[in-house]
N, C-alpha and C positions, 0 to 999 in steps of 0.2 A: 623595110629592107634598105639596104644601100646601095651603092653604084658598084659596088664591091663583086657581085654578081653580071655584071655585065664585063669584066674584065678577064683575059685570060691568064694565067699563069706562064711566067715565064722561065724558061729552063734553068737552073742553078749551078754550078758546077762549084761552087766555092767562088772567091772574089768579090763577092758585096760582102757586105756590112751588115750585120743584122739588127735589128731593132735595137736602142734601148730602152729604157721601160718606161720613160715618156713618150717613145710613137706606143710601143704594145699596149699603151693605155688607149692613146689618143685611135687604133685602130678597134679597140677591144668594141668600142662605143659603137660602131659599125655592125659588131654581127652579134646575135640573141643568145648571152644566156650562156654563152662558152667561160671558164675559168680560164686562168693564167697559174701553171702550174711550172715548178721545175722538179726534172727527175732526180735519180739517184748522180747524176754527173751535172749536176747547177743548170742543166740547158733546159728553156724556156719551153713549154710545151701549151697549147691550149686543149682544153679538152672540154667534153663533154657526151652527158649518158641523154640517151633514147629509150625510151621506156614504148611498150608494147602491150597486146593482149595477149600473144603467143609465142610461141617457137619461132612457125614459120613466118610473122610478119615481122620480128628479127634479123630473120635471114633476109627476106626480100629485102629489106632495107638494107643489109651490106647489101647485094648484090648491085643497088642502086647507085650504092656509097661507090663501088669497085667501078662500073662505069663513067662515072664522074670520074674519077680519080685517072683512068684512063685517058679519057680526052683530054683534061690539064694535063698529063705528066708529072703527075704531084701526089705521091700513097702516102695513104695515113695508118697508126697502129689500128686496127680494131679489135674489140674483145666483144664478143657478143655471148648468145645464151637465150635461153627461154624468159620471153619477155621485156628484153633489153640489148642495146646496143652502144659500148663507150667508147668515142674516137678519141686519139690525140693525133694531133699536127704538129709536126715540126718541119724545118729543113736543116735537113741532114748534115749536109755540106758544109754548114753556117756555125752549125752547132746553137739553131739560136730560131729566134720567128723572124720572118721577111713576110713582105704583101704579100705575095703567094699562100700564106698559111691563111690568112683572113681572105684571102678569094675563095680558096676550096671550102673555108667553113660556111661562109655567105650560100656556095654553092650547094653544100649539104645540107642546108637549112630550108633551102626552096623545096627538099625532095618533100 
C-alpha cells in the first residue's frame, strides 16, 4: 500500500489544478489495480469493479465504501449488484482527478 492511506482528503471547491496525465500515472502507481478512465465528457475518472460471493456482501461493502467516503468528504459513483461492486472517483469541481481521488481509492482498498 502507500502513504496515500494515511493522508486525509482535503475539501475542493474548484481552484486547483487537476492532474495531468503524467501525475495520474505517476499516482495511479500508488493504489492497486484501479483503471484511468474518461467519461462521456473527456473527465478523467479512476475506476474499479469488486467482485463478491453475494448480494449482501456487495452491499456491506458500499455501505463500508459510504462511511469512508463520509469521513473524507469525498463521494464516489457506485454501481453495485449481486456479487459485485464498481466505483469511479473523480472531483467534481476539477472536472478532473486530484490527490484526493487516489486517497479515497488507497482508502477503499484497505476495506
Amino acid at each position: 500500500m502507500s502513504d496515500l492511506v494515511d493522508k486525509k482528503c482535503v475539501p475542493c471547491e474548484g481552484g486547483v489544478s487537476k492532474f495531468d496525465i503524467s501525475e495520474i500515472h505517476k499516482y495511479q502507481k500508488k493504489v492497486d489495480g484501479w483503471g484511468v478512465i474518461k467519461n462521456e465528457n473527456e473527465i478523467f475518472l479512476l475506476e474499479k469493479k469488486f467482485n463478491f460471493k453475494n448480494f449482501l456482501e456487495s452491499q456491506q461493502f458500499v455501505n463500508k465504501v459510504a462511511k469512508i467516503s463520509e469521513e473524507e468528504g469525498h463521494h464516489p459513483e457506485i454501481l453495485f449488484g449481486w456479487g459485485y461492486a464498481k466505483v469511479n472517483i473523480t472531483t467534481h469541481a476539477i472536472e478532473g482527478l486530484s490527490e484526493n481521488d487516489f486517497i479515497l481509492a488507497a482508502k477503499i482498498d484497505k476495506i
